[in-house]
SEKERO-192243 format. One record per residue (C-alpha): x, y, z. Coordinates in steps of 0.001 Angstrom, whole numbers, plus 500000, padded with zeros to 6 digits. Example, Ala and Ser with C-alpha at 12.3 -4.5 7.8 and 13.67 -1.06 7.14 Angstrom:
BEGIN
512300495500507800513670498940507140
//
This chain:
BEGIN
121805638813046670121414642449044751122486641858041360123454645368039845123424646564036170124479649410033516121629650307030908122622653013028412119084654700027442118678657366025357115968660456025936115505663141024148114631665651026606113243669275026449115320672079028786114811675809028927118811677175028564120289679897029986119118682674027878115938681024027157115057681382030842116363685057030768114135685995028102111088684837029983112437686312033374113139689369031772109206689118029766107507688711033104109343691694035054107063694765035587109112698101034378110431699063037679112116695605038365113551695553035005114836699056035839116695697390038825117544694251036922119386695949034010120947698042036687122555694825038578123709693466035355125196696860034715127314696871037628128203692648036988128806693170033444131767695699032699131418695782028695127657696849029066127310700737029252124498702938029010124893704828025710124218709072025804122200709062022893118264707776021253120421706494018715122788704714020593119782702819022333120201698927022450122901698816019997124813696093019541128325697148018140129918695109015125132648693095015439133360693503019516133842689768020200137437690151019424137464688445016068138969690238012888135997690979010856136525688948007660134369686349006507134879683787009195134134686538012403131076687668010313129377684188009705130461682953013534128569686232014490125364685702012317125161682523013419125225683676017119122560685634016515120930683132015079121231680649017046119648682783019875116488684092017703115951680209017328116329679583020747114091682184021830111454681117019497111526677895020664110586678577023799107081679548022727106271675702022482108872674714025036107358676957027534104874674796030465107306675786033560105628678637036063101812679388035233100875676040032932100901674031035776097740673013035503098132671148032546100480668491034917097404667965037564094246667643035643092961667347032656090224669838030872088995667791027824086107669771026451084015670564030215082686674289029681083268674620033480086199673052033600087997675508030574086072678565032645087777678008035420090785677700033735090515680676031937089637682653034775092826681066036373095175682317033856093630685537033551092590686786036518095789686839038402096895689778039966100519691348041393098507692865044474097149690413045905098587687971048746100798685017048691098127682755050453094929684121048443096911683984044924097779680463046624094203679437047523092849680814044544094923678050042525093473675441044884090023676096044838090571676402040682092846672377040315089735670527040420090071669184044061087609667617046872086376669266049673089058666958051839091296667749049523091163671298049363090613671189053500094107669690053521095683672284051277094261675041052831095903673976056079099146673729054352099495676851052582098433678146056225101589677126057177103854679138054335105551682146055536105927685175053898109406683719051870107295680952050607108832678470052560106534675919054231106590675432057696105059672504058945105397669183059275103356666253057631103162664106060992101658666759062371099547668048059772097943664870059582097484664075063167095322667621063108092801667067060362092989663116061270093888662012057893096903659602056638100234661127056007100244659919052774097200662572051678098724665021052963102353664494051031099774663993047847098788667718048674101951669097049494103080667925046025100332670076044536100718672855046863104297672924045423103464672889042012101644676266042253103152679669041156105033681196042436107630678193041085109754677322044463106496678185046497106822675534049732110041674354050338111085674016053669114282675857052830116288677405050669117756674416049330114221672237048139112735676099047356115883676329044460115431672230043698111579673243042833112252676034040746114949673632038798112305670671038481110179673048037300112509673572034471112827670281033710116354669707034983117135666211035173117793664729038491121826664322037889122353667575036218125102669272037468122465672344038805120635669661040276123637667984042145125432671267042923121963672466045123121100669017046221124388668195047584127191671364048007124922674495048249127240675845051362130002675126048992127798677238046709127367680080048964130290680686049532131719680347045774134201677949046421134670676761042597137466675167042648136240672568045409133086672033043421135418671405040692136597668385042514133342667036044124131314667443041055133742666525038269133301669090036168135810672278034532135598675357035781133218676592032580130646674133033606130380675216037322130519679113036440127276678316034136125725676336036089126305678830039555125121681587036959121953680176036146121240678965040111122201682582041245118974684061039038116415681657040751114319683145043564115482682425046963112678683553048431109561683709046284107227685061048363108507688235049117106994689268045437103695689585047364104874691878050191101993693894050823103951696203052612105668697453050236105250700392048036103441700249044638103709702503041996102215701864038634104250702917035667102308702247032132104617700543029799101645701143026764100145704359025750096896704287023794095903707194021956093837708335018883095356709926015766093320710619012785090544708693014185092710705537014716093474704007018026097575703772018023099926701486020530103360702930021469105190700883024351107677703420026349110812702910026319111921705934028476111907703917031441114615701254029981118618702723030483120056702815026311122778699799026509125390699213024241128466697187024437131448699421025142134306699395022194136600700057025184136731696147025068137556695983021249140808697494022202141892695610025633141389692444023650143520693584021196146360694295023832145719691058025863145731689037022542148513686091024252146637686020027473143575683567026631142266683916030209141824687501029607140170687413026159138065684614027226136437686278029909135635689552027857134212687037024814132272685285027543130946689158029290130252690355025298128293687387024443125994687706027541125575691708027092124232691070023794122267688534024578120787690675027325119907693447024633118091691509022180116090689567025471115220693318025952114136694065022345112364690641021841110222691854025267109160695180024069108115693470020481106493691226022387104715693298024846103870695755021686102236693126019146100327691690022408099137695566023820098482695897019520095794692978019628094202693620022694093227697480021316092159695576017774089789693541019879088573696491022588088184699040020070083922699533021621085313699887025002087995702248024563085320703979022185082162703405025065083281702439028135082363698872030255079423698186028075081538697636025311084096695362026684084242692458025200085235688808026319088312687953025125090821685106026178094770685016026311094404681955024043092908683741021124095263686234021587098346683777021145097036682090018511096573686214016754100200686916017860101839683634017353103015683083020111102358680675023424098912681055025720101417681617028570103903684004026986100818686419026509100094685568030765103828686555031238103834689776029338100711691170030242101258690357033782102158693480036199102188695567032932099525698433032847098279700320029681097694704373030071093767704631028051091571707648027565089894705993029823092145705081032917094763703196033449094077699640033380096620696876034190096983694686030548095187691671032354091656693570033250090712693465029193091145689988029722087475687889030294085588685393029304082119686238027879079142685823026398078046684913022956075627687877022167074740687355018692077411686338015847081131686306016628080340689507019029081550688582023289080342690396025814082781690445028466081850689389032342082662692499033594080473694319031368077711691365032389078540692718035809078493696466035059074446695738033600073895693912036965074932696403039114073078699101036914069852697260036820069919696994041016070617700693041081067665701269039239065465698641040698061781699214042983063134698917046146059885697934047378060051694727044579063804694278044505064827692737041185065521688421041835068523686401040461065452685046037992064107687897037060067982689711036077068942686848033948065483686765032084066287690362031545069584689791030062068077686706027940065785689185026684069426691757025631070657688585023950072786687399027127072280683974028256073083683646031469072221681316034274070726682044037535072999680401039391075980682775037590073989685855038311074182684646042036077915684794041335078478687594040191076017689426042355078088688129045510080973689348043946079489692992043619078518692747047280075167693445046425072176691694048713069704688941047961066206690537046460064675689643050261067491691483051883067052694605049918063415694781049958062557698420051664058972698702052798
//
């Protein structure tokens, strides 16, 4: 007989809210997506406007919540505001949903290799490439076995371009003649790579992913309302979800809010197909002989909220529907504008320390890159390793020297005497250079380029010059030998 029992337990549990998860959303969009992002909530959001003026630019007007503006209106703001700034520095440390998944699968300790490789995943991630390499790059980079990554590779075969996976595990298995069971072990993995939904089967496990990822518990009312009524969902029947999920009509519109800004189909980020422009957010110039950051905010539409609403309020003062709904539409516009200004601060002090540290190559060129790791860089800006990923990621920074996309001046490098890095791809740049210059009758070996760069104060292995010399396509020494 099944005995059955009530245990009250309490957690204390970690969650990203609502505008916590709009700030980083907001941090990780490229300028021409935020362009189209601001415009949608433009068109959602009647009590935003786009102001006419430089000055009017992300201004937040006094006293627009509808609230006489004595004492009581004026701490119930400040604390708003507060509230948020707290919220949104919390998230530095609360922060280990899309790109710190590696932290869940493995663990680093103090293996040089190990932290190289996951460097070199955090950093060298790039917007152009394809779903399945940025997908098989994170395999071959989560400390796997051969079998293991043999299994994955075969699964993330199977992902379309939506990032939905199509296979099945019976099947799967019965092809590379291994038990089910391994390959549910990968799938798991597979699944906790970015993009965060990446191999669902459908819509409804690809939202349920991005939500675990989040750290939703499993009877949270996002949770329950994808898991269990998401054609309810669809077609935004809130009343009836009301009544099959027990909650007030509040509750459901926040939680359908947040659900509605997941990523249905996560894949389609990598469409190839699709046209690319680059627009730098940064400028770097000199001035008086000093290098100078300025992040451009000519691209971003000036948003206010409108004082139109000041006045309906005002006039609809005995219908509480109608001045709830306008306090609920003012308190997400402004929490939209500072999301905006806490993204260009943050993309500003990060673009700031990455010309402190790259001073020699913006100065020299290549040769003076130096290594430099999105850790340091967080701990210099104060705020999380993966913050600096999301903000530097799809952003590019106009140079005297090119336009470079804010991840390229992150490397790891070399000790070359003192607290001086040199950065791999200026290792690379002294490869390539020393080939070009080479006998071609006594081509140059792996051996014989790292004692080279021992003797410039690199130390380098052979077996890393091998690397990198695959890398830069260039030939064995016997395959380049001309007679």
């Amino acid at each position: 007989m099944v005995h059955q029992e009530l245990h009250q337990e309490m957690r204390q549990l970690q969650t990203l809210s609502p505008q916590m998860q709009q700030a980083l959303y907001l941090l990780q969009l490229p300028i021409m997506q935020l362009q189209a992002q601001i415009q949608q909530e433009l068109e959602s959001n009647p009590v935003l406007e786009q102001a006419a003026t430089e000055h009017e630019r992300l201004e937040v007007e006094p006293g627009v919540m509808g609230e006489p503006e004595g004492d009581g209106a004026s701490s119930e703001g400040q604390a708003e505001e507060l509230d948020f700034r707290e919220e949104f520095e919390r998230l530095e440390t609360m922060d280990r949903d899309w790109r710190d998944m590696m932290s869940q699968t493995q663990s680093f300790g103090g293996d040089p290799d190990e932290e190289e490789r996951r460097a070199h995943m955090m950093e060298s991630i790039v917007r152009s490439q394809g779903l399945q390499d940025f997908l098989l790059e994170q395999l071959r980079t989560s400390g796997c076995t051969d079998a293991e990554v043999e299994i994955g590779e075969y699964l993330i075969g199977d992902i379309d371009e939506n990032g939905y996976w199509t296979g099945e595990v019976a099947q799967v298995a019965a092809e590379l003649e291994v038990e089910p069971a391994a390959v549910e072990e990968m799938l798991v993995l597979v699944r906790s790579f970015d993009p965060p939904g990446v191999g669902g089967h459908d819509l409804r496990e690809c939202l349920l992913l991005q939500l675990q990822r989040l750290e939703f518990a499993e009877d949270s009312l996002e949770i329950r309302m994808v898991r269990d009524h998401l054609e309810v969902l669809g077609k935004r029947q809130f009343r009836q979800l009301e009544k099959l999920l027990q909650a007030d009509s509040r509750e459901i519109q926040a939680a359908a809010e947040l659900i509605s800004q997941l990523d249905p189909k996560p894949g389609r980020r990598f469409d190839s197909g699709s046209d690319f422009y680059v627009v730098p957010e940064v400028v770097v110039e000199k001035v008086d002989g000093r290098w100078t950051v300025q992040v451009k905010n000519d691209y971003l539409p000036h948003l206010r909220i409108s004082n139109l609403y000041r006045k309906l309020m005002q006039e609809q003062g005995e219908n509480p529907e109608v001045v709830r709904y306008i306090r609920d539409k003012v308190r997400s516009g402004k929490l939209l504008i500072k999301a905006l200004q806490e993204r260009q601060s943050t993309i500003y002090r990060i673009a700031e320390e990455i010309v402190a540290q790259q001073e020699d190559f913006l100065e020299h060129g290549y040769q003076g890159l130096k290594g430099m790791r999105m850790a340091e860089v967080a701990d210099r800006v104060g705020v999380h390793e993966t913050t600096v990923s999301r903000a530097v990621n799809g952003k590019y920074m106009q140079t005297p020297r090119g336009i470079f996309e804010m991840r390229f001046f992150f490397n790891a490098g070399y000790n070359v005497g003192g607290e001086h890095s040199l950065a791999n791809r200026a290792v690379k740049e002294s490869i390539a250079e020393m080939v070009a210059k080479e006998d071609k009758a006594k081509p140059l070996s792996d051996q014989e380029i790292a004692l080279r760069l021992k003797e410039q104060g690199i130390p380098i292995a052979r077996r890393t010059i091998a690397k990198y010399r695959d890398e830069l396509k260039i030939l064995p020494s016997n395959l380049r030998r001309e007679s």
